[in-house]
N, C-alpha and C positions, 0 to 999 in steps of 0.2 A: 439316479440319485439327485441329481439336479432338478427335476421336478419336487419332487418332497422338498427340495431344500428352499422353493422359489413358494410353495403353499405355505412351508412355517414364515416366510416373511413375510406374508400377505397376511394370512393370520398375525401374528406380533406386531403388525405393523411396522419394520424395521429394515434398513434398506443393506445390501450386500456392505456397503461402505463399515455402516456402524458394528456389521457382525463379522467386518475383516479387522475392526479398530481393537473391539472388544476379547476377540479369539485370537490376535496375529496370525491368522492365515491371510496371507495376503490378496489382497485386490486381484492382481495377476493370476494367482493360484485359483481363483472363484470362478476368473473367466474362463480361463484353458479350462476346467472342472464344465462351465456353461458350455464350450464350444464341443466340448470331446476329444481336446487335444492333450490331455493326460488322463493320469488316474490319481481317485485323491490316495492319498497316504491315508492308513488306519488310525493314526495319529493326531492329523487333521480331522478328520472326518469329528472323532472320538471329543475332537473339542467342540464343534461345533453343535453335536449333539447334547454336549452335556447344555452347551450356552442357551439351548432352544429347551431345554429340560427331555428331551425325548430318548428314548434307547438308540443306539447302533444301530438295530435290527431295525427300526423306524425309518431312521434317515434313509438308508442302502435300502429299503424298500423290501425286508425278508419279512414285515411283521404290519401290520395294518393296526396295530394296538399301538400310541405314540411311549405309553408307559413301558417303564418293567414288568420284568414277573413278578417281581417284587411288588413294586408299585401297586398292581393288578390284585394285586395276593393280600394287602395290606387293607385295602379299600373294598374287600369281601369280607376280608373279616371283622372290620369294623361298623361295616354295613349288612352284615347280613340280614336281617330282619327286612331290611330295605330293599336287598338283592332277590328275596324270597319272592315278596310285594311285585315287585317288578317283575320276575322272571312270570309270574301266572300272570301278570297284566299284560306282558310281551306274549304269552303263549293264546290270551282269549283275542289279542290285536291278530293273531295270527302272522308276529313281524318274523319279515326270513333273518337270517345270518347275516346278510348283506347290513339289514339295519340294525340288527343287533350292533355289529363292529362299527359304524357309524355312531351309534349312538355311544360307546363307550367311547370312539376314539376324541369324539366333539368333548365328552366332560372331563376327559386327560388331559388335553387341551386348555380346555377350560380354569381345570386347577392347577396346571402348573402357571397361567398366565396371572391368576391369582393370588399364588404362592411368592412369587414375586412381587407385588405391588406390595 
């Protein structure tokens, strides 16, 4: 969990301090989290995910997509046309899965760091 949690700061640009300020999970809590000497709380965790715009399943590492399903689900259907485009331009690139989730995870990413500004 602490790797995902050390890549959205490096992506946001944003230092553990400002995402203990901003969530009150505290300092202390972030390290033992860093060291391995607890486990976060679903509580915690659940803020910090929300603070970085990503799902649960993102942060704890069960999902390689940063979005919701929702999210996901929303941004096909408003893009289909686009999705269509892309999926036969991904299929003549011959890109595997690997990049496929890559590249979706990088424009989740993307829009939510967007969505904010």
């Amino acid at each position: 969990m602490y790797d995902r949690f050390e890549e959205l700061l490096k992506v946001r640009n944003v230092t553990p301090y400002k995402v203990s300020q901003e969530t009150g999970v505290s300092q202390p809590t972030l390290s033992d989290w860093k060291r391995g000497t607890s486990t976060p709380k679903t509580d915690k965790l659940q803020k910090i995910a929300d603070y970085f715009g990503v799902s649960l399943d993102y942060l704890i590492g069960k999902s390689d997509i940063p979005g919701t399903d929702e999210d996901v689900k929303e941004i096909l259907s408003k893009k289909e046309g686009l999705y269509f485009k892309f999926a036969k331009t991904a299929e003549e690139l011959d890109l595997s899965e690997d990049d496929l989730q890559f590249i979706m995870q990088t424009y989740l990413l993307h829009k939510k760091h967007r969505d904010k500004e």
